[in-house]
C-alpha positions in Angstrom: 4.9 8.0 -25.0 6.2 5.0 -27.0 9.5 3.1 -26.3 12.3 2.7 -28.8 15.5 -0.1 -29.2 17.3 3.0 -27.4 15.2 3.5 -24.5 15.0 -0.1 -24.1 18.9 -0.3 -24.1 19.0 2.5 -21.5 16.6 1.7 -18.6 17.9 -2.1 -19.0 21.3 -0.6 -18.0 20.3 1.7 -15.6 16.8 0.1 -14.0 14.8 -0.4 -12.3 13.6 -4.0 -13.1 9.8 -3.1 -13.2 10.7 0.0 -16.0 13.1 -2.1 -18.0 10.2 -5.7 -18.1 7.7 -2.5 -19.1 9.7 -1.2 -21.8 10.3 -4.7 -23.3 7.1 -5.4 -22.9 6.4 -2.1 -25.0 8.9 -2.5 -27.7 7.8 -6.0 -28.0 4.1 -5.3 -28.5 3.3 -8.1 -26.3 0.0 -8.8 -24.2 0.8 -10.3 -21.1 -2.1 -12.7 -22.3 1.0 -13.9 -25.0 3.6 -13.6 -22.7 2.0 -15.9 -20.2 1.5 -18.5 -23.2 5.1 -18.2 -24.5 6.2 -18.8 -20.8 3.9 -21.7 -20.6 5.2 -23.2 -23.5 8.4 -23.3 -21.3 7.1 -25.4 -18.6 6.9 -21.8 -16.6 3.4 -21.0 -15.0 3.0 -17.4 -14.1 -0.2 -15.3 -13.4 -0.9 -12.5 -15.9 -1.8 -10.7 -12.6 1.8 -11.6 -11.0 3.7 -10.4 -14.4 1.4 -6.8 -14.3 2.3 -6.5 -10.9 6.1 -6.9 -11.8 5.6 -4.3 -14.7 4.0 -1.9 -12.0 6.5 -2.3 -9.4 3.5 -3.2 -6.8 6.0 -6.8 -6.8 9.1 -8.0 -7.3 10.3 -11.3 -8.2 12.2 -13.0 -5.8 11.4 -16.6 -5.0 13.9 -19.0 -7.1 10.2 -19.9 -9.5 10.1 -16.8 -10.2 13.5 -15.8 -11.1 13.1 -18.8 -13.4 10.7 -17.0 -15.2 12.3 -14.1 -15.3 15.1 -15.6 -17.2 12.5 -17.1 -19.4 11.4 -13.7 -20.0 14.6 -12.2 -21.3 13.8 -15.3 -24.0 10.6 -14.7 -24.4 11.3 -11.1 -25.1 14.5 -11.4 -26.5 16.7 -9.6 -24.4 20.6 -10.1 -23.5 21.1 -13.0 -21.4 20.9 -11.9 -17.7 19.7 -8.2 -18.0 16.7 -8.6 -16.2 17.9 -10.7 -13.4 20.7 -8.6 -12.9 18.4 -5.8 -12.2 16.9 -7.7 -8.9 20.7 -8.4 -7.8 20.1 -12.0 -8.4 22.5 -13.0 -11.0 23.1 -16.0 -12.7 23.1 -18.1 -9.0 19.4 -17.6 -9.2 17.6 -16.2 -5.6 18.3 -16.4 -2.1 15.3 -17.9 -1.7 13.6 -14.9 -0.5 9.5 -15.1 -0.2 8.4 -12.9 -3.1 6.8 -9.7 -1.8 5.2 -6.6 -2.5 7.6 -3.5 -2.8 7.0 -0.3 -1.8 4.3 1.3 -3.7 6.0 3.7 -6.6 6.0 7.7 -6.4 3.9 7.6 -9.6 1.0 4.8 -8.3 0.8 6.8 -5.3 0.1 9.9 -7.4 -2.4 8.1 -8.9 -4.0 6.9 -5.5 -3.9 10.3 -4.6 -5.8 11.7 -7.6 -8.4 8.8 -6.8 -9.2 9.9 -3.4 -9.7 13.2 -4.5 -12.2 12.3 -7.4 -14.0 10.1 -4.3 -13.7 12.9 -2.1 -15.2 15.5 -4.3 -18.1 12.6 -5.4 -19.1 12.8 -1.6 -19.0 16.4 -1.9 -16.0 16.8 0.8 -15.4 20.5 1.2 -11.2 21.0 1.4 -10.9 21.4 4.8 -13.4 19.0 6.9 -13.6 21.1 9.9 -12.1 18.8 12.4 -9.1 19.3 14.4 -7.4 15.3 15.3 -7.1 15.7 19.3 -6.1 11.9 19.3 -6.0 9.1 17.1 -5.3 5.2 18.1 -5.0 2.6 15.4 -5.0 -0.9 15.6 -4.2 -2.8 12.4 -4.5 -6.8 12.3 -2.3 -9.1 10.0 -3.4 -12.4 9.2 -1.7 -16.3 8.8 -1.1 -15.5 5.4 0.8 -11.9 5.9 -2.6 -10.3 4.3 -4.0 -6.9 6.0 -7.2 -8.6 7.9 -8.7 -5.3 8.9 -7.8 -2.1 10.9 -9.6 -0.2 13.4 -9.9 3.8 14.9 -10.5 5.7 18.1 -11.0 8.9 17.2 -11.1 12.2 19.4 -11.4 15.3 16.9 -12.3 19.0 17.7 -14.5 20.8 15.4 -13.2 24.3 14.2 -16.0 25.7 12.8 -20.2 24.9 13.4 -22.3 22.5 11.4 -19.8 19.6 11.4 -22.1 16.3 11.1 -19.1 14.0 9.6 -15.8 12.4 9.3 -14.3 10.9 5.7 -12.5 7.7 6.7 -9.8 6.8 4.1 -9.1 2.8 3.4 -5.8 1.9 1.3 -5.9 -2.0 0.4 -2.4 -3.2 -0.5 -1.9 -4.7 -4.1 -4.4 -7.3 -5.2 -7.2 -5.7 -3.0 -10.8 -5.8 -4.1 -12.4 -2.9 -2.3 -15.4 -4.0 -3.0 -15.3 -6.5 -0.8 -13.6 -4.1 1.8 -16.7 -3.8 4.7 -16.8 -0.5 7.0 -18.1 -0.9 10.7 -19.2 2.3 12.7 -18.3 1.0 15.7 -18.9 3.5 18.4 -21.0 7.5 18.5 -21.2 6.9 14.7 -23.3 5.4 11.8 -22.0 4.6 8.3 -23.2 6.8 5.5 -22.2 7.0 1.8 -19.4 4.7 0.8 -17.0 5.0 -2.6 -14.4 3.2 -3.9 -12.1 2.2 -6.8 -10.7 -1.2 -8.1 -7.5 0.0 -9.9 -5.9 1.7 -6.8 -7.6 -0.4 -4.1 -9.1 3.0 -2.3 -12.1 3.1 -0.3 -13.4 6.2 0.9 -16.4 5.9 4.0 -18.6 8.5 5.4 -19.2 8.5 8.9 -22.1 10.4 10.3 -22.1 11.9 13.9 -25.8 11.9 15.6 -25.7 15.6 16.3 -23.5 18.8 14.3 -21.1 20.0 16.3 -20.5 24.0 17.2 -16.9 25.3 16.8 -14.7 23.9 19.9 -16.6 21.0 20.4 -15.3 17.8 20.7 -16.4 14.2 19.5 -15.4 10.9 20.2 -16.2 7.6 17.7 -14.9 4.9 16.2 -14.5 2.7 13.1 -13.3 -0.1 11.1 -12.3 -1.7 7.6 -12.3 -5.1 7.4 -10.1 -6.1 4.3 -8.4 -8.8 4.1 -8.4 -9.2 0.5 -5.0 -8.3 -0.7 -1.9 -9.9 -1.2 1.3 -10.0 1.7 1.2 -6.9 3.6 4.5 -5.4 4.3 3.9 -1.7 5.9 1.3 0.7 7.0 1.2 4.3 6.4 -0.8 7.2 7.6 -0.7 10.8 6.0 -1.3 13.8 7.9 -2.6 17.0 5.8 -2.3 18.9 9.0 -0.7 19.2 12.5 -2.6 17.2 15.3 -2.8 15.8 18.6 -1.5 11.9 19.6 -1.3 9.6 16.8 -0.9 5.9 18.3 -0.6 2.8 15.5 -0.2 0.0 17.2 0.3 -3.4 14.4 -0.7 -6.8 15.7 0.3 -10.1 13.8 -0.8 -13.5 13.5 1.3 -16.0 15.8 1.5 -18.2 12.5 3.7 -15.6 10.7 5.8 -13.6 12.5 8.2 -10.8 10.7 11.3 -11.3 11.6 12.5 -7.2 11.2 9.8 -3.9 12.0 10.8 -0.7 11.5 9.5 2.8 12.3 9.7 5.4 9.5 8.5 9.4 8.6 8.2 10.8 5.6 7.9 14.5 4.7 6.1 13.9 1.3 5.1 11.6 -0.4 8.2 11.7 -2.8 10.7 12.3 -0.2 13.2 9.8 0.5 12.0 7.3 3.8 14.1 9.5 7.3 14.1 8.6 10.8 13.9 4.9 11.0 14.2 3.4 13.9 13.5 -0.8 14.7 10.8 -1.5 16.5 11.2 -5.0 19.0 8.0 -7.4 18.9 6.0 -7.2 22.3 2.9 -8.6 23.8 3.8 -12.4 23.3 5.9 -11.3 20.3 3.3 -10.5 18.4 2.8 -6.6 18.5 4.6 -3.5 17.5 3.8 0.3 17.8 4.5 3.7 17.4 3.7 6.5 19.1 3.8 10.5 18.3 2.4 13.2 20.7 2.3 16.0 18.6 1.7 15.1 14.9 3.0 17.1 11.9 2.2 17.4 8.1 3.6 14.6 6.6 3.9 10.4 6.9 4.4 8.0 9.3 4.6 4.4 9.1 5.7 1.0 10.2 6.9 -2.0 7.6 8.6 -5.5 8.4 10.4 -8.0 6.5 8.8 -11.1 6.2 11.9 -13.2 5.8 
C-alpha cells in the first residue's frame, strides 16, 4: 500500500521512528543507495545496511553520530525540523550517548520469521507435531567481546509419544545482521547432523538431527547439539518458544569478561504479540559473568532473558 503527504503527517506525529523514516522514505521515492549519497554529501557516513535496519526497526539510532544523521535525514528528506529525532526522545540536545543497539524484533518481522520456519519446516517434510515430548531442556548461550551471539548449545532429554521417531528439528534464530550461512550445526552427543535449511532475510536456520535408532512410544532419548553463530550484530536478548507444555527448561547466558551488561532481565510472554509480563532482574553470577533462568514445568508460550548493554 502506498504512502501519501497525510500518512506521512500522521505516523510522524504519532510514531514510531522506524514507520515514520519508512514512510518518508516512501513518499520520497528514495533508494537508500541516494539517501546514503545525499547524507555523504553532508560530511555524514552511514551504511545502507544501518539506515534499512532503522527503517525495519531491527535498530535504533542512538549514539550522538547517528543522531547526527538523523537530523541530516529530516534534510535530506525534507521533513519539519526535529520530527524524527523527537520520535527516539532525543530532542534537539542530541543523545545520551547511548551505544546504538538492536531493538526488540517487531510483531510484523517475527511474523515473518515465523512464516519462514514453517516454509523450512515443511521443505524438510516436518509432520505438525514431531512426536516428542521435552522431559528437560538445558541451554547454554555464549556472548562474545563484541556483544555478538558466539554460539549456543542443548541437552536435550525428550519422550517419544508415538513409534518410529528417528529425529529432532533444531531451530537457530541469528539476531539482525546474521548470515546463516555461515551459521555451523554440531551434533554433539547420541546424534548426527542431517539435512540443514536456512534463510538470509530473517536469519533462520533450521537443522535436522538424526537419532541412531527410532524410538517406540514412551521411550526416552538423550542428545545434544550446537549453533555456532557469531555473525550478527550486538546481541541484546534470547528467546525460546514453546508450542507445547514440557518438562524443565534451564537457559543459562554466559558473557564475555570484556563486555559486561550492566542490567539482565527475566521475561514470559504468552504470544508472540502479547505485551512482555513477569519480569523479574536477574543478578550476574559465576565471576559476574553468568545469568539464568530456570522453569520446572514449561507452558505454551515465551521465555526469555535480555540486558542492557549501557
Amino acid at each position: 500500500m502506498g504512502h501519501t503527504e497525510a500518512d506521512l503527517a500522521q505516523v510522524l506525529h504519532t510514531g514510531p521512528f522506524h514507520l515514520a523514516l519508512r514512510a518518508a522514505l516512501a513518499v520520497r521515492g528514495l533508494p537508500l543507495q541516494r539517501v546514503q549519497h545525499h547524507l555523504a554529501h553532508r560530511g555524514i557516513k552511514v551504511g545502507v545496511t544501518s539506515l534499512s535496519y532503522w527503517q525495519q526497526g531491527a535498530r535504533r539510532p542512538q549514539r550522538p553520530e547517528s543522531l547526527r544523521a538523523v537530523r541530516a535525514l529530516e534534510e535530506v528528506l525534507e521533513l519539519p525540523g526535529n520530527s524524527l529525532t523527537r520520535l527516539l526522545g532525543a530532542g534537539e540536545g542530541g543523545g545520551r550517548g547511548e551505544v546504538e543497539r538492536p531493538a526488540a524484533r517487531s510483531y510484523r518481522s517475527l511474523m515473518e520469521m515465523s512464516a519462514t520456519v514453517e516454509r523450512l519446516l515443511a521443505d524438510l517434510e516436518a509432520p505438525a507435531d514431531g512426536g516428542l515430548h521435552t522431559v528437560g531442556h538445558h541451554e547454554r548461550v555464549r556472548i562474545g567481546a563484541d556483544r555478538e551471539l558466539l554460539g549456543r548449545e542443548s541437552q536435550h532429554a525428550v519422550r517419544a509419544h508415538r513409534d518410529g521417531v528417528d529425529r529432532y528439528l533444531a531451530i537457530h534464530h541469528g539476531d539482525p545482521g546474521c548470515d546463516p550461512a555461515r551459521v555451523r550445526v554440531t551434533a554433539l552427543e547420541n546424534c548426527r547432523t542431517g539435512r540443514v535449511r536456512w534463510h538470509r532475510e530473517t536469519g533462520v536456520v533450521v537443522a535436522e538431527l538424526l537419532f541412531d535408532a527410532r524410538l517406540r512410544a514412551g521411550e526416552t532419548h538423550f542428545f545434544g547439539y550446537g549453533f555456532e553463530d557469531g555473525t550478527g550484530g550486538p546481541s541484546t536478548e534470547y528467546v525460546r518458544g514453546f508450542t507445547y507444555a514440557g518438562g524443565q527448561y534451564v537457559l543459562r547466558v554466559r558473557f564475555d569478561e570484556q563486555a559486561l551488561p550492566v542490567r539482565c532481565r527475566r521475561f514470559a510472554q504468552a504470544t508472540t504479540g502479547a505485551p512482555r509480563g513477569a519480569r523479574t532482574d536477574l543478578t550476574l553470577g559465576g565471576r559476574h559473568r553468568t545469568v539464568h533462568l530456570v522453569e520446572q514445568g514449561v507452558r505454551p508460550g515465551i521465555l526469555g532473558i535480555d540486558w542492557d548493554w549501557d
